[in-house]
N, C-alpha and C positions, 0 to 999 in steps of 0.2 A: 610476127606477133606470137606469143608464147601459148602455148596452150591450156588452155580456160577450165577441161575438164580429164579427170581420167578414169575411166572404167574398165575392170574384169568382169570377165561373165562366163559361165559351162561352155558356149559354142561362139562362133566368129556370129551365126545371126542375132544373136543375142546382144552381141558388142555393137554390131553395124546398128538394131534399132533405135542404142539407148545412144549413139551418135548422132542419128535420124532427128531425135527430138531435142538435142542440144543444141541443132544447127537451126535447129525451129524456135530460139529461144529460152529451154528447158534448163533447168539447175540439175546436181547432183540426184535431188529423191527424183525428180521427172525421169532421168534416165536411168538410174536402179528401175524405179518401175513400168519401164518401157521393157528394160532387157527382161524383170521377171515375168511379162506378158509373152514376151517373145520364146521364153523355155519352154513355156505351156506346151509352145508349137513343136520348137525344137528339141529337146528333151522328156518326151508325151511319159515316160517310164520314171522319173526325177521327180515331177511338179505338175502339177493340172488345176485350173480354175474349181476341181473336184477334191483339193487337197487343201493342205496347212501350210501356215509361212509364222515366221517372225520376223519384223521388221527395226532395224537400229537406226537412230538419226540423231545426229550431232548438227547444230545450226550454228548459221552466223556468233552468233552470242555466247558460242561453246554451251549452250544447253542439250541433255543427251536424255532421248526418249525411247522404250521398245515399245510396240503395236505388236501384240499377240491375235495373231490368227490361226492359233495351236485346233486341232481336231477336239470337238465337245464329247460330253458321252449325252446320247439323245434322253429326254425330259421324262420320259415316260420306263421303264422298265421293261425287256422283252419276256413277253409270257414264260419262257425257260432260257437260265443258260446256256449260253451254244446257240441259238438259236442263227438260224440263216447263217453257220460256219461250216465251212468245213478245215479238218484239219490238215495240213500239206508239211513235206518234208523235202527241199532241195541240197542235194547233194552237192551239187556242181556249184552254187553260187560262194562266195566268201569261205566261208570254214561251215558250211552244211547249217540250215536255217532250218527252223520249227516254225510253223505259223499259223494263222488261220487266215484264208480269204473267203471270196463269198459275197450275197447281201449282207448278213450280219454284221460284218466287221466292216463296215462301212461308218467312220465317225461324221457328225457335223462339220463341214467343210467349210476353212475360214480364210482361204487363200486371198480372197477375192474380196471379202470384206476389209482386210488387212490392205492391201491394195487401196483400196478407195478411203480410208482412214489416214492413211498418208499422203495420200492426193489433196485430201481437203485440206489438210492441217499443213501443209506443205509446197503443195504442186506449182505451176508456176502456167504451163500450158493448158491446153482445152484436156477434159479428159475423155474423149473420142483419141486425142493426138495418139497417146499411150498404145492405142489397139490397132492403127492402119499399119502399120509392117507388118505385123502380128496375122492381121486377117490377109493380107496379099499373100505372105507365104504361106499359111495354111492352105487355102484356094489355089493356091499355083504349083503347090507342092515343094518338094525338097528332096535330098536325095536321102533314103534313109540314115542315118547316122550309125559309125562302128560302135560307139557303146550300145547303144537302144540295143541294135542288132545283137550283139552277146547277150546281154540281159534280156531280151526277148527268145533268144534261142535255149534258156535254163529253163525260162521259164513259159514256156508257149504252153505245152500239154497238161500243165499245174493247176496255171492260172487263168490264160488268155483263150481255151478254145469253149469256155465252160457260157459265153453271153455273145448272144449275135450281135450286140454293138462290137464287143470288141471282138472276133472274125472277122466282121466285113471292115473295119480298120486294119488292122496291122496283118490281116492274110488276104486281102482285095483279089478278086478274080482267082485264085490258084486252089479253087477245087480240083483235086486229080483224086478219084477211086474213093469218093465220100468225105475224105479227109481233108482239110483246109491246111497249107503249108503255112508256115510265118514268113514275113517280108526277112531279107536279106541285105547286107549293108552295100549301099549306095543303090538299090530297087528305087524305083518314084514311092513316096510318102506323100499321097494329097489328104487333104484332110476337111474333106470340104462341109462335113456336118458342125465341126468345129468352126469353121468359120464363118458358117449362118450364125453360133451362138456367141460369137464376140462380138459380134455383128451386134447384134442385141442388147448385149452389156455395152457396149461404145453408145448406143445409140438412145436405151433407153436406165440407162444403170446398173445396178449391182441388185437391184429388187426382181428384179426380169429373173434373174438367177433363186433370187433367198424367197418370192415372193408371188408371182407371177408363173408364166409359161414353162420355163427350166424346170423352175421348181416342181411343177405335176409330174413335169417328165421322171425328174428324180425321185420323186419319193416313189411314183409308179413303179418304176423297176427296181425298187429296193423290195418296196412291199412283195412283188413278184417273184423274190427271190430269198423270200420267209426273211426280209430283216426289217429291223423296227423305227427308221428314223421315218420322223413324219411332217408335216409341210409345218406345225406347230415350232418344230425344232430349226428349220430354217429360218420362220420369220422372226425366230425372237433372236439370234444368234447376234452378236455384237462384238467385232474387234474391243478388244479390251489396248488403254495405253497405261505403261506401266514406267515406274523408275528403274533405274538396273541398279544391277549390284554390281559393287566396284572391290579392286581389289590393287594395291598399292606394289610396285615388286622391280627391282631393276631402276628403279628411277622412275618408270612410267605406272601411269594412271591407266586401268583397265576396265570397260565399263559391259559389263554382256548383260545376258539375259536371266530374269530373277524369277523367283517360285511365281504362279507352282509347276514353271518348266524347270527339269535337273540339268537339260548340258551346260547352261549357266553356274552353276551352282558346283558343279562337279569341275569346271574349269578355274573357276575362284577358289575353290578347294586345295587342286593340284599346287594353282601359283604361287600361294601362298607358303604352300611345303616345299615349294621350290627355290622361297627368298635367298637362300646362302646357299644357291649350287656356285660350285667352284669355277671361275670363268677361264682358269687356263688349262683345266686337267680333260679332255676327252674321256676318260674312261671313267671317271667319278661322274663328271657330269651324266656320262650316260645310265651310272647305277645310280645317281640322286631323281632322275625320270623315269626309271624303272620303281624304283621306291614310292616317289607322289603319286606314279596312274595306279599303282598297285594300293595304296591305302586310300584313295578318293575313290576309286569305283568300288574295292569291299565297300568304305562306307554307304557306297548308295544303294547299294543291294541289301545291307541292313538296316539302312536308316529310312531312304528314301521311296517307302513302298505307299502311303498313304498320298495321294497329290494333299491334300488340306493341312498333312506335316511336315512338308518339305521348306518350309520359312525354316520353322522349328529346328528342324533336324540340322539344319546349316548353319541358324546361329550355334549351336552347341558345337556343331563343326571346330566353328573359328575362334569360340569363347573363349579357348588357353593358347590361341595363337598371339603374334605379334604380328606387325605389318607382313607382311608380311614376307555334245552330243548334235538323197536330198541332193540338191544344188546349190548355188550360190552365186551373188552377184554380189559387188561391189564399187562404189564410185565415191567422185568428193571433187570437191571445183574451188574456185580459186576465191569465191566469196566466203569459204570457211565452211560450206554445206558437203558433210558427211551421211554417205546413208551404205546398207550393209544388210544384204535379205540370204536367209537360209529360206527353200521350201520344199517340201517334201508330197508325194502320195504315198508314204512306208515303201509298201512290195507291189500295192497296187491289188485290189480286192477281187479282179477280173470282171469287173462291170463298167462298161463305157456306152455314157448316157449324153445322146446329140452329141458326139467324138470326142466327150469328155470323162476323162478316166478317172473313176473315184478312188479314194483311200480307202488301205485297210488300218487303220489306227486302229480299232478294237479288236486286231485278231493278232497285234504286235505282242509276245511275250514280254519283249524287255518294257514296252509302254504300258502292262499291261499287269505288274508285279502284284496285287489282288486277288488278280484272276479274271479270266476272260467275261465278261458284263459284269466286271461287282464296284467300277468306280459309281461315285453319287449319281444320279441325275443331273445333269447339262453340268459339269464337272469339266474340266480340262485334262485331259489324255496329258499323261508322262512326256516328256520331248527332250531326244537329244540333240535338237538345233541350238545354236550357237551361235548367231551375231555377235560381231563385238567391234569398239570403238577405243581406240587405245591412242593415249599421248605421251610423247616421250621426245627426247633428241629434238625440240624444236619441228614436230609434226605430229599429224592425226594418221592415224592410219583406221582405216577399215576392213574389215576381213571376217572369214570365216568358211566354212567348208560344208564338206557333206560324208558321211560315212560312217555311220552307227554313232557304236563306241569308241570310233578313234577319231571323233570329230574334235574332244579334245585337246589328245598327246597335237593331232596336226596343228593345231592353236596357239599351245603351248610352244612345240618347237620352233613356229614359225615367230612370234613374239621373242623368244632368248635368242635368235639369231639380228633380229633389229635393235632389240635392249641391252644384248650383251658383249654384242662384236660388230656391232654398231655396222651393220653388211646394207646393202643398197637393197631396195623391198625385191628386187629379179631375182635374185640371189636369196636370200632369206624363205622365199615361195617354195623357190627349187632345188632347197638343200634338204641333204636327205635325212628320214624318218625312221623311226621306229617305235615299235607299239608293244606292250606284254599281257597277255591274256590271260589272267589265270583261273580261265574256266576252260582251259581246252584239256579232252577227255585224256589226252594223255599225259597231261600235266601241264604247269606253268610253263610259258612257252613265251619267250624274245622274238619278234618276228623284225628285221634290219634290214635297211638297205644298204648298196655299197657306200665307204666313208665312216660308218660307223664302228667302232671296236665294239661289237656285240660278242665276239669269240673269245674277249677278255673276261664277259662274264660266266657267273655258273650258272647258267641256265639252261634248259630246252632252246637249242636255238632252229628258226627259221628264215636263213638268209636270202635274200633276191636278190637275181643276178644284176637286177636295173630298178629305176625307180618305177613305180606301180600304183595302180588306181586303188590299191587295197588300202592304202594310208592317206585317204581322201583328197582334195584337188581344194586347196585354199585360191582364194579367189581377193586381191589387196586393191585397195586404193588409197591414195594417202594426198595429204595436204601440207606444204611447210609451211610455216610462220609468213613468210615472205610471197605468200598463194602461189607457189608452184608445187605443180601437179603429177602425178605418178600413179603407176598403174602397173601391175602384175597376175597373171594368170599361170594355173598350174599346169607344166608341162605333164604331170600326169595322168589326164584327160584331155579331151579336144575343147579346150577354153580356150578364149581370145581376150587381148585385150587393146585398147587404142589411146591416147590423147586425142584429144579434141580443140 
């Protein structure tokens, strides 16, 4: 019998959950939203029930919806800017980060909302099913994971030693001489506070969380930690469902995510300036991709600073064109069901409440082009997540990534290798990238992998030896015409992917 389902996901427990619930009866969105329960667990530094998500879903009927569960800015105003922030500067992560973590920068958490919004509109199994892997491994533990462990190791003495929830998580028992050490990859990860609260949400809902018991806990340690979100701001909070914005290019139909999130917007942007890259030149093609990221992120650093103008700023974008921004999971089954989840906690605020690590969306610069508290009241935080649902060549494909600003370019290149050279989705995933920054202090900068003629351009270049996590980890699932099924995960992170 051929296989009915296929999904990518960040980690192999991720893949094994959303398989869990297929074999229980589950469609496409059940197993997307199994596996992004499961990163909670598995990826505690990525996604948290304390974080934001976007959600894509393509149905039977080829109808295409997003569920925004983007970070809010809370209802009320904090008595001073700054407030409950502090400012931090990591050296060692990416190309050297500014930010602020903290209570403060703690947005309205809508991960969890968005979750159960697609359940309902959606789901197919009980919605307890979605959360018993989820809570077994939590409770049983895990071995700590190689990425967590690097990004817990930049940033332990920034971020993570500053709230005894998150000490007694991620440095469990390893006081020596006052000091808490951080866990080490493959150390036991049990996570058992966590798993009382899923425990909860499986059992009693998503109110338990936005409304109830969680909720004290939460706003309790925010207040305790001078920042201002208040249980007011949790219970009015509402996944919002939205239409996306599409963009035409290569023969395929591209449907991502619409204001007032920008990596949508900014990805519609690039494709469109990318309709006539030349399909057999390498080296144009790579200067026609260095040209669209380079003119679609200027524009959004001068267009797209207001979230309430980013519609705006985007038609004016496209207005003289022609046809023309975490983890991820992805899946899609053979009844025509597409779904496609970006989610993120930013950096991670250093506050972990009942083993749940919140966001720092308001201490994000690039979220945050304003200035630190100046979006509206309960306003939607900037985002560069990026779901998206593409059709083309006789299949759907789903995808999307995690990694800033280059959640994009990853987007984009991985779309021209399906649309234009018509490559098998394995192949497409894990061909190699490249990105241009031209905010880096020593000037515009080409960062390549191997394969690419980057040294044919004039640019700054920064070449890697191999392919790397710094050009994000796309995550595909795809559906043909004829419901067979496919599935690819980025070998540049520890993602998995299976049939089913």
């Amino acid at each position: 019998m051929p296989p009915h389902l296929g999904i990518a996901a960040g980690s192999p427990l991720a893949a094994e959950a959303a398989a869990g619930v297929t074999s229980a009866g589950g469609n496409a969105v059940d197993a997307c939203l199994a596996a992004a329960v499961m990163a909670w667990v598995s990826e505690p530094f990525f996604c948290s029930m304390g974080g934001t998500g976007f959600i894509a879903v393509r149905t039977p009927a080829g109808d295409i919806e997003i569920i925004d569960g983007n970070a809010a800015m809370p209802l009320e105003n904090p008595r001073e800017r700054g407030q409950g922030i502090r400012r931090i500067y990591l050296p060692d992560y990416a190309d050297g980060i500014h930010m602020g973590v903290g209570a403060g920068s703690v947005g309205v958490p809508g991960a969890l909302a968005a979750v159960h919004e697609a359940w309902t509109r959606h789901g197919r199994i009980e919605w307890a099913a979605l959360f018993e892997r989820a809570i077994e491994a939590a409770r049983s533990g895990l071995p700590f994971p190689r990425t967590s462990a690097y990004y817990l190791s930049v940033t332990w003495s920034q971020i993570w030693t500053q709230h005894p929830g998150a000490r007694r998580l991620f440095g469990p028992g390893t006081e020596a001489g006052g000091a808490f050490e951080p866990l080490r990859e493959g150390q036991p990860f049990v996570q058992a506070e966590l798993a009382e609260a899923l425990e909860q949400v499986a059992g009693e809902g998503p109110d338990v969380f936005y409304r109830d018991a969680l909720a004290r806990e939460l706003v309790s340690a925010v207040a305790a930690g001078g920042g201002f979100l208040g249980a007011a701001d949790l219970a009015e909070y509402r996944a919002q469902v939205r239409a996306p914005i599409t963009a035409e290019v290569w023969g395929w139909c591209v449907a991502t995510n619409p204001p007032p999130a920008v990596g949508g917007v900014v990805l519609a942007h690039m494709l469109a300036l990318m309709s006539g890259v030349p399909p057999g030149d390498p080296v144009e093609r790579l200067r026609a991709l260095v040209k669209s990221e380079r003119t679609a992120l200027d524009y959004r650093r001068e267009r797209y600073r207001d979230p309430a103008d980013v519609a705006g700023a985007w038609a004016d974008a496209v207005s003289g064109m022609g046809s023309p921004s975490t983890t991820h999971m992805s899946a899609a089954d053979s009844d025509g069901y597409v779904c496609s989840i970006t989610e993120s906690i930013g950096y991670g605020s250093g506050l972990v409440v009942h083993g749940i690590p919140l966001n720092n969306s308001l201490g994000e610069e690039e979220l945050n082009p304003l200035g630190v508290h100046r979006s509206p009241p309960g306003a939607r935080i900037h985002s560069n997540m990026t779901p998206t649902i593409a059709s083309g060549s006789n299949r759907t494909v789903g995808l999307g990534s995690p990694g800033a600003s280059r959640i994009v370019g990853a987007i984009t290149q991985t779309l021209m290798r399906l649309a234009i050279d018509d490559e098998a989705l394995a192949d497409a995933v894990a061909g190699p990238r490249a990105h241009f920054d031209p905010t880096r202090p020593e000037g515009p900068t080409l960062s390549y992998e191997p394969g690419l003629p980057g040294d044919a351009l004039d640019y700054l270049l920064r070449p890697y030896d191999d392919r790397h996590m710094y050009f994000g980890a796309v995550q595909a699932a795809s559906v043909a015409e004829d419901g067979t099924v496919d599935a690819a995960h980025d070998p540049r992170r520890s993602g998995a992917s299976a049939l089913i």
